[in-house]
C-alpha positions in Angstrom: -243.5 -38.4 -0.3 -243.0 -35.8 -2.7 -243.5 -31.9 -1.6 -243.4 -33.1 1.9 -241.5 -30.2 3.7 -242.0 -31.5 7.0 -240.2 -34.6 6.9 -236.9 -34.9 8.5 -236.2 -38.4 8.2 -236.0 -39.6 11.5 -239.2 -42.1 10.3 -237.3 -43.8 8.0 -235.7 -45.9 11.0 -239.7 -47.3 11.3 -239.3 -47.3 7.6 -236.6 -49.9 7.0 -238.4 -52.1 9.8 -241.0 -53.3 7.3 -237.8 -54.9 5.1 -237.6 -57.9 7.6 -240.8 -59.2 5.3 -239.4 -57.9 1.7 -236.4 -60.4 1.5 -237.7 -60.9 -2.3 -238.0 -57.6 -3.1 -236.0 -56.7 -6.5 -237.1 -53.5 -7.2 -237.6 -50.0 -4.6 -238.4 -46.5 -5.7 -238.3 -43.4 -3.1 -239.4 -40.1 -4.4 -238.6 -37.8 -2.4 -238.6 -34.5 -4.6 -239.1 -30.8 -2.9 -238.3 -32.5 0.3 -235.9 -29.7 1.6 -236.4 -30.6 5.8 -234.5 -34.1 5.8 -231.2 -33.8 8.1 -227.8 -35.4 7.4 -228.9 -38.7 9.8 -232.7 -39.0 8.2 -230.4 -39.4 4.7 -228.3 -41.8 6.6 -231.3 -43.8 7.5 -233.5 -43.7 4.3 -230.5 -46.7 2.7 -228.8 -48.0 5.4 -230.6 -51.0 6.3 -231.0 -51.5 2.0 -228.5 -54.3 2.5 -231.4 -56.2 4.1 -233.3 -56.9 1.1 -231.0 -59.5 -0.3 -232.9 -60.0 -3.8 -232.6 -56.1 -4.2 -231.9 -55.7 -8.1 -233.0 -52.1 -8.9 -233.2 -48.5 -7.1 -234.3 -45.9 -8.0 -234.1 -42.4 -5.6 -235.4 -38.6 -6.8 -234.1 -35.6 -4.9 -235.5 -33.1 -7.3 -235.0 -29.7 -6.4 -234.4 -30.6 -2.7 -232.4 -27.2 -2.7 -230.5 -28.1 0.5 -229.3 -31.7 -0.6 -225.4 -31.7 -0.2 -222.4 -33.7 -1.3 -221.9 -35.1 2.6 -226.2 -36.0 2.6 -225.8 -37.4 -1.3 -222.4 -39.6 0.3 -224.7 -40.8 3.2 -227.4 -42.2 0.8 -224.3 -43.5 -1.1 -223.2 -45.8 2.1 -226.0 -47.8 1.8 -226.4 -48.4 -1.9 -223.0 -49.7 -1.6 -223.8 -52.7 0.6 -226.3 -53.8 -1.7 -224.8 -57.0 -2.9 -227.6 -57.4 -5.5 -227.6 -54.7 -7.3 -227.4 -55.7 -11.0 -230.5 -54.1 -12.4 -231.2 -50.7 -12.7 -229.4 -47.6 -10.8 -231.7 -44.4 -10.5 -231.1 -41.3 -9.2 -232.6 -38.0 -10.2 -230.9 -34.4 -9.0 -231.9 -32.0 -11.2 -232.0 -28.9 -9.5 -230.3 -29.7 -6.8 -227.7 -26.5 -6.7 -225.6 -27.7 -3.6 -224.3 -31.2 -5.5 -220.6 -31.1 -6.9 -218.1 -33.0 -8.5 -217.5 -34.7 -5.3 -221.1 -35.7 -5.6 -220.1 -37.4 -8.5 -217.4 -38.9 -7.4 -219.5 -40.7 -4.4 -222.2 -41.9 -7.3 -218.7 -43.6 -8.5 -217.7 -45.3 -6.2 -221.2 -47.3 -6.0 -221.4 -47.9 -9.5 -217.7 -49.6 -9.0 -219.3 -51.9 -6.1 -222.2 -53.0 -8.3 -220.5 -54.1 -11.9 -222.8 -56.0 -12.8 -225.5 -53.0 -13.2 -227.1 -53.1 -16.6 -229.0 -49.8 -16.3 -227.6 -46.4 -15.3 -230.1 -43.6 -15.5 -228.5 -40.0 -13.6 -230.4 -36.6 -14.0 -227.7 -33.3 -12.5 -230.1 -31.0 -14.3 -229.4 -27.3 -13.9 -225.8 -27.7 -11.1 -223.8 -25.4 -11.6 -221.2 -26.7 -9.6 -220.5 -29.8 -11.6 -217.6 -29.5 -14.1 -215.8 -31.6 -16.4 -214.0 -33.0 -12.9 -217.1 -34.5 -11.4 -218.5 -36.1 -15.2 -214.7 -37.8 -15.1 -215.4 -39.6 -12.0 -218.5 -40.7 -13.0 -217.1 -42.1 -16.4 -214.5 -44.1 -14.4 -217.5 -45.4 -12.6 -218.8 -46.5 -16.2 -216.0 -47.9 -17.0 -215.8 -50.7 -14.2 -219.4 -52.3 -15.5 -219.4 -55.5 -16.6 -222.5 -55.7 -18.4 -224.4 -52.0 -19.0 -227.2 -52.6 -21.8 -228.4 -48.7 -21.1 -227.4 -45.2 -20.0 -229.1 -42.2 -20.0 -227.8 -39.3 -18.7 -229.1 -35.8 -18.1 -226.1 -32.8 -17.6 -228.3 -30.1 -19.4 -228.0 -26.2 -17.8 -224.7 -27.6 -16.1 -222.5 -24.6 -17.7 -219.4 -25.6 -16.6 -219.3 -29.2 -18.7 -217.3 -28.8 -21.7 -215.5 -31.1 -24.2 -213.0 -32.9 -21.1 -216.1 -34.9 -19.7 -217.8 -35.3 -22.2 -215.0 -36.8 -24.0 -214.0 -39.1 -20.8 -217.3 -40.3 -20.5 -217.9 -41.5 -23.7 -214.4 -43.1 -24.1 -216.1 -44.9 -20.9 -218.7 -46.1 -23.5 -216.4 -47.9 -25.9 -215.6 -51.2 -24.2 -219.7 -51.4 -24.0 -220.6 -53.4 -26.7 -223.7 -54.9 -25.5 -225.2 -51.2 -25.8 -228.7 -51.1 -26.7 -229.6 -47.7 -25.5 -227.9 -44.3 -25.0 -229.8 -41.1 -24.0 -227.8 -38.0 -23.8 -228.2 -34.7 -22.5 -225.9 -31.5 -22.4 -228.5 -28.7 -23.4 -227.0 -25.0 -23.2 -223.4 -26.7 -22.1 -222.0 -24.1 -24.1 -218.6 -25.3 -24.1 -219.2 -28.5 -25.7 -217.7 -28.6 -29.3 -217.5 -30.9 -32.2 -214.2 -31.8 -30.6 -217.4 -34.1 -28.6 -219.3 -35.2 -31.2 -216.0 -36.3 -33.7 -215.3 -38.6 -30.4 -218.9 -39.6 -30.0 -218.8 -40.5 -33.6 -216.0 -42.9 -33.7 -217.3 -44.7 -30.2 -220.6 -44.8 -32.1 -218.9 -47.2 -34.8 -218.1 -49.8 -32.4 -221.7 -50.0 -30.6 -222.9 -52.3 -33.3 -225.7 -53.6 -30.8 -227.7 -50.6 -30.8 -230.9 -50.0 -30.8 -232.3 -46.9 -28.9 -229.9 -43.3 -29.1 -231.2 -39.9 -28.5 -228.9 -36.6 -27.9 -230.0 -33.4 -27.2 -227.1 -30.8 -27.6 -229.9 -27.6 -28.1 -228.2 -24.2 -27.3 -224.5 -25.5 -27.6 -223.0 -22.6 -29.5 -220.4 -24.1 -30.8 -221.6 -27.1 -32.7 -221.5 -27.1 -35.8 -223.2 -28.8 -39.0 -219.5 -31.3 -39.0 -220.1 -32.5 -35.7 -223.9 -33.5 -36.4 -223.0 -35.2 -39.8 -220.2 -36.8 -37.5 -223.0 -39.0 -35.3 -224.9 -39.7 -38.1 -221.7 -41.5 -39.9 -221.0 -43.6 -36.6 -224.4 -44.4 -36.2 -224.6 -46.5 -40.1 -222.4 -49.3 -38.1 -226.1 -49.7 -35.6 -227.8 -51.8 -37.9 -230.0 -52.7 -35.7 -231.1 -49.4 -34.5 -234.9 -48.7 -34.3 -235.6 -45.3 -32.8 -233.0 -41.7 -33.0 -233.9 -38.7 -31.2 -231.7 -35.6 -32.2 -232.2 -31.9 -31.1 -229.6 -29.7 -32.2 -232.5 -26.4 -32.3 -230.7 -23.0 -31.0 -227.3 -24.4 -32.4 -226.8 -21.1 -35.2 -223.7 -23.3 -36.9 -225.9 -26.1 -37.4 -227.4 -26.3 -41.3 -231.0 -27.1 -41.6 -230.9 -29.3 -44.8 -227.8 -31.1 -44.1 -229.4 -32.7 -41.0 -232.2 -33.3 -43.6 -229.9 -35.2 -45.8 -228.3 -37.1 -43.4 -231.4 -38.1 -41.6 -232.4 -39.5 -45.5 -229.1 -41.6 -45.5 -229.7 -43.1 -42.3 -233.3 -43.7 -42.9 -232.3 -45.5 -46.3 -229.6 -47.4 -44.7 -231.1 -48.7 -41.6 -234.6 -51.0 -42.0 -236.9 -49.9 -39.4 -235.5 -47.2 -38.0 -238.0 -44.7 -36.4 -237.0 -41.2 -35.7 -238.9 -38.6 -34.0 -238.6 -35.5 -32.3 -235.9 -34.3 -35.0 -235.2 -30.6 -33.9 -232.6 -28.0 -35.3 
């Protein structure tokens, strides 16, 4: 339903009719991106007769760049992914570009990962909000931390200027009691107040996430990291051993040294059997 302007979301009621015959549905993606008519109640509608579908493992939900989505329309969505009992899969929800969302946003998208601990799969795009700060990324790390059993997260807070080292610190301390971590996915692009402070953190968390096998980070245009903080993920990540593929972009970061990412991406390769790694930028 994507780039449908004229939708409002009062069809969504005739919508969640056709759920009577989906009782063994596991898995329900909505896109609903450039979508900027829906009201307050047509957001209220679109999830809360989810609770229905009682086999309901995975969702996944895109609002991107629905300009007029808000905290109280984001919190209505929310009211319904909470009911879902079964909801141990896969949790995806894409606002990039959605200006309106906060850290009270963030706090909502809490509370239903802390209904549904059992999630093994957290994948959250905040793309380009302004209006998100270290606050909102704290709520949303104490949300992490209530899982029982999260095998993958992949997060996207690029172009949101007002993260700095505070959340990204709290949410990978969330990490650290994950040891069944097979992928991590990172993304703080142009957060320009992220320092090494992060990445030292990052590193020692790193050591404990033996169980790895996937990790990309992209920390282009952070100012302020430097070559120590790279070298300080690439230590951590020698305890993976069973890492396969690393993704690093570090390019537009003027402290970073060109040939020491070069030697450390050597050490790792040497170290680690297998390992792939692509898309090395800096």
């Amino acid at each position: 339903m994507n780039n449908c302007h004229g939708i409002t979301g009062k069809g969504f009621a005739d919508f969640n009719q056709s759920f009577k015959g989906l009782v063994s549905l596991k898995s329900i993606a909505i896109d609903l991106e450039y979508c900027n008519g829906i009201t307050d109640e047509g957001f209220k509608l679109l999830t809360q007769d989810f609770e229905k579908l009682i086999s309901l493992e995975s969702v996944r939900l895109n609002f991107k760049e629905c300009e007029n989505f808000v905290d109280k329309q984001l919190e209505n969505v929310c009211e319904g992914l909470k009911k879902i009992k079964s909801l141990n899969g896969r949790l995806s929800l894409k606002m990039k570009l959605c200006p309106k969302i906060t850290d009270s946003g963030l706090k909502t998208i809490s509370e239903v990962i802390k209904e549904s601990r059992s999630l093994q799969e957290i994948k959250l795009s905040f793309a380009g909000n302004t209006k998100i700060s270290d606050v909102g990324v704290i709520h949303l790390a104490e949300g992490l931390n209530s899982l029982d059993s999260l095998k993958a997260i992949k997060i996207n807070f690029s172009l949101c200027s007002n993260i700095g080292d505070e959340g990204f610190i709290y949410l990978i301390e969330s990490l650290k009691k994950h040891r069944s971590l097979r992928e991590i996915r990172l993304r703080f692009c142009e957060c320009s107040k992220v320092t090494d402070k992060s990445l030292f953190i990052f590193g020692e968390v790193l050591k404990q996430l033996e169980n790895l096998q996937d990790f990309a980070i992209s920390i282009r245009s952070c100012k302020e990291v430097t070559t120590a903080g790279i070298l300080y993920i690439g230590q951590g990540l020698t305890s993976a051993i069973g890492l396969r593929e690393l993704y690093l972009n570090a390019d537009g970061c003027p402290k970073v040294s060109h040939e020491s990412v070069r030697e450390m991406i050597k050490v790792l390769y040497g170290m680690i059997k297998g390992l792939s790694i692509y898309n090395v930028r800096y």
